[in-house]
C-alpha positions as CSV (number, residue, x, y, z in Angstrom):
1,X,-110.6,76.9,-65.8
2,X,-108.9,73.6,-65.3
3,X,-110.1,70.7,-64.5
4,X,-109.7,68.9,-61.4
5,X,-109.8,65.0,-60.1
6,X,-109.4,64.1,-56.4
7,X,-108.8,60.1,-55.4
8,X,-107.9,58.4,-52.0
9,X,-110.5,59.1,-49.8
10,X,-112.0,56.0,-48.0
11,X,-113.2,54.8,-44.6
12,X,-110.6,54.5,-41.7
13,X,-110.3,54.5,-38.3
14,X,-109.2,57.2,-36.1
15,X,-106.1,57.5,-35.4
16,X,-105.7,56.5,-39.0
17,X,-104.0,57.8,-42.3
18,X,-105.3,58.5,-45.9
19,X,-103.5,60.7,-48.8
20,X,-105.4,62.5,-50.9
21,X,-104.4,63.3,-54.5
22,X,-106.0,66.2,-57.1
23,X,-104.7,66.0,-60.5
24,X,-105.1,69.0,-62.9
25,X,-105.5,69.1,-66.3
26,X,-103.1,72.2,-66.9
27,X,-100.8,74.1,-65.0
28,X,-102.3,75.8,-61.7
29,X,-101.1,78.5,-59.6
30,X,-102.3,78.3,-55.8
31,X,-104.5,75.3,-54.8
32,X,-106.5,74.0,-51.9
33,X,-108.2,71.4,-49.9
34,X,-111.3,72.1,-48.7
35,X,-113.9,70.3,-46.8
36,X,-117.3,70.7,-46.3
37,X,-119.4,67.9,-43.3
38,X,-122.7,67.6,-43.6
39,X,-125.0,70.5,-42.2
40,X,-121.6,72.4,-42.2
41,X,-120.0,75.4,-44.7
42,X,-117.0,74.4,-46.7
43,X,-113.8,75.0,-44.7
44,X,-110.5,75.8,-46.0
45,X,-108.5,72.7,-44.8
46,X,-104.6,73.9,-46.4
47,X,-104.1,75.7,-49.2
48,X,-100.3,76.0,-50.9
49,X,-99.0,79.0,-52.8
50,X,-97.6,77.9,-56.7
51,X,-94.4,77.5,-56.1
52,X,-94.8,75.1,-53.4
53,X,-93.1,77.4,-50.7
54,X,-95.8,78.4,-48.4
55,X,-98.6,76.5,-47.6
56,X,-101.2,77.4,-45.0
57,X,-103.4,75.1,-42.5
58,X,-106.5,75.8,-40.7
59,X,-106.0,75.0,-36.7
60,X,-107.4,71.9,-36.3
61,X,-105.5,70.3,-38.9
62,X,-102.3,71.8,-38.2
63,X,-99.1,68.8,-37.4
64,X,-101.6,66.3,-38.1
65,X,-101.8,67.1,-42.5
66,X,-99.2,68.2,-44.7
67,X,-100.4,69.7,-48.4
68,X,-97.3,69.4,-50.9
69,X,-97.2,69.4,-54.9
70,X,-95.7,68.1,-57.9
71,X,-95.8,71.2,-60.5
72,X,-93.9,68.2,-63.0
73,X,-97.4,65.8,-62.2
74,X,-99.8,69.1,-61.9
75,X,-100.5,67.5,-58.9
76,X,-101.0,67.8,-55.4
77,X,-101.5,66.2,-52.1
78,X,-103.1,65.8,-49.0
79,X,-101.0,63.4,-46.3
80,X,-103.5,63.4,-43.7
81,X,-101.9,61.1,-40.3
82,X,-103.7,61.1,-36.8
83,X,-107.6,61.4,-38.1
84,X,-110.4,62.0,-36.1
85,X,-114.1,61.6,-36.9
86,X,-114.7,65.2,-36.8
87,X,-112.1,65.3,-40.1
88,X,-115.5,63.5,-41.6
89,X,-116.4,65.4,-45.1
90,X,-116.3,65.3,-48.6
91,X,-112.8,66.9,-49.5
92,X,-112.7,69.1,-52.8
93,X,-109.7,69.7,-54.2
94,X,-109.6,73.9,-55.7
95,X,-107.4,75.6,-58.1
96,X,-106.8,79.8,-57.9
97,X,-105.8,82.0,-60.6
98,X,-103.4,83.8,-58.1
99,X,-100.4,82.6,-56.8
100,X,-101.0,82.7,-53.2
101,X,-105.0,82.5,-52.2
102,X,-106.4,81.1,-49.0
103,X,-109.8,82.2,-48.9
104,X,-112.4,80.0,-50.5
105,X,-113.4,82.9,-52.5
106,X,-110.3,83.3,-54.0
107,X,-110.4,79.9,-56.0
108,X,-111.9,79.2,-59.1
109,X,-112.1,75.9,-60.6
110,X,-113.3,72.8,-58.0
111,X,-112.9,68.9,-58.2
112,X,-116.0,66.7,-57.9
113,X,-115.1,65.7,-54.0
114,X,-113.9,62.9,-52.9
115,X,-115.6,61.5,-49.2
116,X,-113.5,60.6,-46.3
117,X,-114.8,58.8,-43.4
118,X,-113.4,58.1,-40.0
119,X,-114.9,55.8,-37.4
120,X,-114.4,56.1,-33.9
């Protein structure tokens, strides 16, 4: 497994903008942001196959974030522009041994979580 750390979560206002960054220790085939809010599952939030190609977006997210990485960095990101307080969660950062996953079952290795808060 590799190991993963998330940074740039924060508190910000709706409307607002925060990027999210995961960091892996090797190299990583298909990775994800999830979510999870309290009292709630985990949620897949976008996911992005290895190559960087495809990437995939649950509804409520879709034209607001965009998931890319940097295979160079063995990073990726999370641009995430018009929030809304129901994007409130701690975001983990996941890392699958295939190259394109989307189900939370299909990933392997998790960051710690990083929390993002927005205020209305």
């Amino acid at each position: 497994q590799v190991q993963l750390v998330e940074s740039g979560g924060g508190l910000v206002p709706a409307g607002g903008s925060l990027r999210l960054s995961c960091a892996a220790s090797g190299r990583t085939s298909a990775m994800g942001w999830f979510r999870q809010a309290p009292g709630k599952e985990r949620e897949s939030v976008a996911t992005i196959t290895s190559s960087g190609r495809n990437t995939y977006y649950t509804d409520s997210v879709k034209g607001r974030f965009t998931i890319t990485r940097d295979n160079i960095k063995a990073t990726i990101y999370l641009q995430m522009n018009s929030l809304k307080p129901e994007d409130t969660a701690v975001y983990y950062c996941a890392a699958s041994k295939q190259r394109i996953a989307t189900l939370i079952s299909e990933f392997d290795s998790w960051g710690q979580g990083t929390q993002v808060t927005v205020s209305s």
